[in-house]
N, C-alpha and C positions, 0 to 999 in steps of 0.2 A: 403944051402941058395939058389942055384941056382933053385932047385925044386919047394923050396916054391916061391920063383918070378915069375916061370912058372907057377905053382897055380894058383896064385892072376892072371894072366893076362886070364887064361881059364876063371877063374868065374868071371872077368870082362866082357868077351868076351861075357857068357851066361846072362849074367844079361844084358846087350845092348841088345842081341838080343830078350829075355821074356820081354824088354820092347818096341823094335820095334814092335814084335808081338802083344804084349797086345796092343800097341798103334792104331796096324793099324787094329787090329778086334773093336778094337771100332769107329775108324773113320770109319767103314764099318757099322758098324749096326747102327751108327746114320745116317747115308746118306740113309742106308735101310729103317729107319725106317722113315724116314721125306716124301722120293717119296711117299707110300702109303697116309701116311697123306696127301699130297699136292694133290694126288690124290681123296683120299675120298673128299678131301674139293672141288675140285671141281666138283663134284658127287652132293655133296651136293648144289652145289651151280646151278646146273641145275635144281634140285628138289626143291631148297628151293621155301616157297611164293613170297619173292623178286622178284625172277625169273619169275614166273605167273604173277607177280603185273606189272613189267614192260611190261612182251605180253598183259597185258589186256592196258594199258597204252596207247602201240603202237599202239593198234585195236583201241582204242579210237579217237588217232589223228586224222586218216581220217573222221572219223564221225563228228566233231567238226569243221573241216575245209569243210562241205559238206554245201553248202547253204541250199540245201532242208530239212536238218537236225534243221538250223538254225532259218525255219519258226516256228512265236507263235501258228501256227494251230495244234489241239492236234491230226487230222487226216489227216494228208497230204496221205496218201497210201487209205484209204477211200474214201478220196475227188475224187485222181485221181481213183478211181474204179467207183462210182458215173456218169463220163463222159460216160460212154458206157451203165449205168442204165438208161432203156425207163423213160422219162419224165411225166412219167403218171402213175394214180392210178388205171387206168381200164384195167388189162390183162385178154387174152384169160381165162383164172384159176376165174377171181374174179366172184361171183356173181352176178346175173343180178341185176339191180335195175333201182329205179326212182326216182328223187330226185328235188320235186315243188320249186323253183325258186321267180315265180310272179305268179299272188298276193301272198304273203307270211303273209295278215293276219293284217288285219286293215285299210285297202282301203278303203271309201266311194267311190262308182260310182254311175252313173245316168243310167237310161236306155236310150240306142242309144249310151251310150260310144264306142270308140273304145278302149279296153284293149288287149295288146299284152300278153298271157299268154306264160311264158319262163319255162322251166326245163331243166334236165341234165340227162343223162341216160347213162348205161353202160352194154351191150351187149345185148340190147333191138333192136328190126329191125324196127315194126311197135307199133304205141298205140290209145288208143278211149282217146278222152276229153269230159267228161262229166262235169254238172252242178247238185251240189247237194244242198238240204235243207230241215235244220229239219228230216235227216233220210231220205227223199224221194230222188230219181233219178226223175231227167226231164228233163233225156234223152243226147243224145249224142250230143253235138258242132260240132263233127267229122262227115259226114253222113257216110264215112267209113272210116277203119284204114290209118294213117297216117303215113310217116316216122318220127321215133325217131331223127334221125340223125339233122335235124335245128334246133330241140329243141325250137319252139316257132309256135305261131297258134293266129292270129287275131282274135277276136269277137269283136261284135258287143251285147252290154248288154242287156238283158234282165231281167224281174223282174216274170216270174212266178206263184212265188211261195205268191202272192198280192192274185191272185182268191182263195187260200184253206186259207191265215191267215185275210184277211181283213185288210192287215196293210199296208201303201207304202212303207215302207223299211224295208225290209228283211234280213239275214243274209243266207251267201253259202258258199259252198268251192267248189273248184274244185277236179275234180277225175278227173287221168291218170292211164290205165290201158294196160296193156299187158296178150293179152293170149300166145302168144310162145315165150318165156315162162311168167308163173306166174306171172304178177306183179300187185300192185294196191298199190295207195296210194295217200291222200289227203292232198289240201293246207289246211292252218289256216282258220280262217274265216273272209269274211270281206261283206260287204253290199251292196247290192244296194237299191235307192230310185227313186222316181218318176221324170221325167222329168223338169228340171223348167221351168215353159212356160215365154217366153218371149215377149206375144203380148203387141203393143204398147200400150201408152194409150190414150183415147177416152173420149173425153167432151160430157157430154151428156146433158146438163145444163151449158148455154143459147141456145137455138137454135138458126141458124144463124137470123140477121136482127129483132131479136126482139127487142121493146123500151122500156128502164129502164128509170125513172127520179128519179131526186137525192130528198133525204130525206125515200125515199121507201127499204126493204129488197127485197132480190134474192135470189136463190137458186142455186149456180155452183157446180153440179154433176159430178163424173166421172168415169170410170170405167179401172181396169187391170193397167198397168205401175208397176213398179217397187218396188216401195215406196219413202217416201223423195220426196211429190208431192207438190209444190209450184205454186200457184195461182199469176196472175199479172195482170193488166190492161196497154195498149201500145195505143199509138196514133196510128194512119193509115193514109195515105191517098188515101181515098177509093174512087173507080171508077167503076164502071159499069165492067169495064175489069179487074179489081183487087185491090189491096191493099200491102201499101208497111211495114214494123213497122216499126215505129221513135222511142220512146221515151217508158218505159213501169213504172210504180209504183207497187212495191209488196204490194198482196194483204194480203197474208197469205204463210207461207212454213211448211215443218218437217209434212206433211200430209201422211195416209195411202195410197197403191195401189189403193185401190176403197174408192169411199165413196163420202160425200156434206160437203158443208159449204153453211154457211148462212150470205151473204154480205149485211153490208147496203150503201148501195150508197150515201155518204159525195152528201149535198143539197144546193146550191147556191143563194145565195141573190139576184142575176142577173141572166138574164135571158140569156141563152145560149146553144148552141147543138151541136152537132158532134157525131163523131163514133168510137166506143172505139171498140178496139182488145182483148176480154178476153182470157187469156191465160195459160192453165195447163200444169205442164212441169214435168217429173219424173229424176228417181235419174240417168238416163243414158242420159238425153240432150233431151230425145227425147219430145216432145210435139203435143198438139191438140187447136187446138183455135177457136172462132167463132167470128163476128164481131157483134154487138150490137150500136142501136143506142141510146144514151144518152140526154136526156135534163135537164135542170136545175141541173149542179153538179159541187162542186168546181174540181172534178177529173180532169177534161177537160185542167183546163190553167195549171195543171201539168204534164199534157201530152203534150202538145203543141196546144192544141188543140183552 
């Protein structure tokens, strides 16, 4: 009996310890086996997208709190490149050119205008201005070449190209031209016409001191003025040294520049005389008058006469 008790206490003994053992190789390769795990995972977790998604995040912040970022302008880095880009379309590299300005093509002018012809040029030094029509040159405005650089040249209009058409108003362009280098090139078209004369106007009918008596027609002629010539009859009082107007009665208006009418002189019951002021006047003020002496005409006590 004692043996077998010794027994049972051995294979107690080894059974505690196959199960200490079993015990503690498993609590070892579960502890072994988890560090890896915890490792890979975070392996993974440096690699993972998250991980990119929050660095692109972080790069984002500063961007977003950047004002310059913050402007609606779609090229703010263009714009500030822009500040140090020359201000101009004409570098050393571009093409020469010329480019008509005025008249640019529908102008009426007179002859004796003054017209300031303007253009714009770009790596042009000297140019001719010429006057062209109908296909013909008549010749240079410039007597020799000019600087391009002010870009504008006074004349004084002339018309031509009147002695080959027979017409007063004509049509031209202008030509600017450069020979070093190449250039030519013409305005639109626009016209010139003949001068408007402005001479005053002049009564040539009645002549002074002639006598009209009432009941009789006359004849008040006149020449040049404006148009819109309106005819009048004015009291005076007339003197050897002069004469002053008082008082005047339209006679007629809404007349041509030149031309007659044919007045009849209102005739009075009574017998009476005085000196009427006849007076032609055009559409700018300006007037001609002669003094005539008048009898028998109701005109008189409407003049004051």
């Amino acid at each position: 009996m004692k043996n077998n008790k010794g027994f049972t206490m051995v294979a107690i003994a080894l059974i505690m310890l196959a199960v200490f053992v079993v015990g503690g190789s498993v609590i070892y390769l579960i502890t072994k086996g988890s560090t890896p795990s915890s490792q890979n995972t975070n392996t993974s977790v440096n690699n993972s997208p998250q991980v990119n998604q929050n660095s692109v995040t972080n790069t984002n912040t500063p961007v977003q709190n950047n004002p310059v970022s913050n402007n609606p302008a779609p090229t703010v880095i263009g714009s500030n490149a822009d500040i140090s880009k020359p201000k101009t379309d004409c570098l050393p590299t571009t093409t020469p050119s010329i480019t008509v300005l005025y008249p640019n093509g529908g102008e009426a002018f007179t002859v004796n205008q003054k017209i300031i012809i303007k253009w714009s040029s770009c790596n042009v030094n000297n140019v001719n201005i010429a006057l062209l029509s109908g296909g013909k040159d008549f010749g240079n405005l410039t007597m020799t070449p000019i600087s391009a650089s002010p870009g504008s040249f006074q004349w004084m209009a002339s018309n031509p190209a009147q002695a080959f058409t027979q017409s007063g108003t004509n049509n031209y362009q202008i030509g600017i031209t450069s020979q070093s280098p190449n250039v030519l090139v013409k305005s639109n078209t626009f016209t010139i016409q003949p001068q408007v004369q402005t001479q005053p106007i002049t009564l040539i009918q009645p002549l002074d001191q002639v006598v009209w008596t009432g009941g009789n027609q006359y004849d008040i002629s006149w020449i040049a003025g404006t148009g819109n010539v309106a005819l009048s009859a004015c009291s005076t009082n007339y003197t050897n040294t002069g004469y002053s107007p008082q008082q005047c009665v339209p006679i007629v208006s809404n007349l041509s520049s030149s031309g007659s009418y044919n007045y009849s002189l209102p005739s009075s019951t009574s017998s009476n005389s005085g000196f009427v002021e006849i007076k032609a006047t055009d559409s700018t003020s300006t007037y001609d008058s002669h003094i005539v002496k008048v009898n028998n005409s109701s005109i008189l006590p409407l003049i004051g006469e």
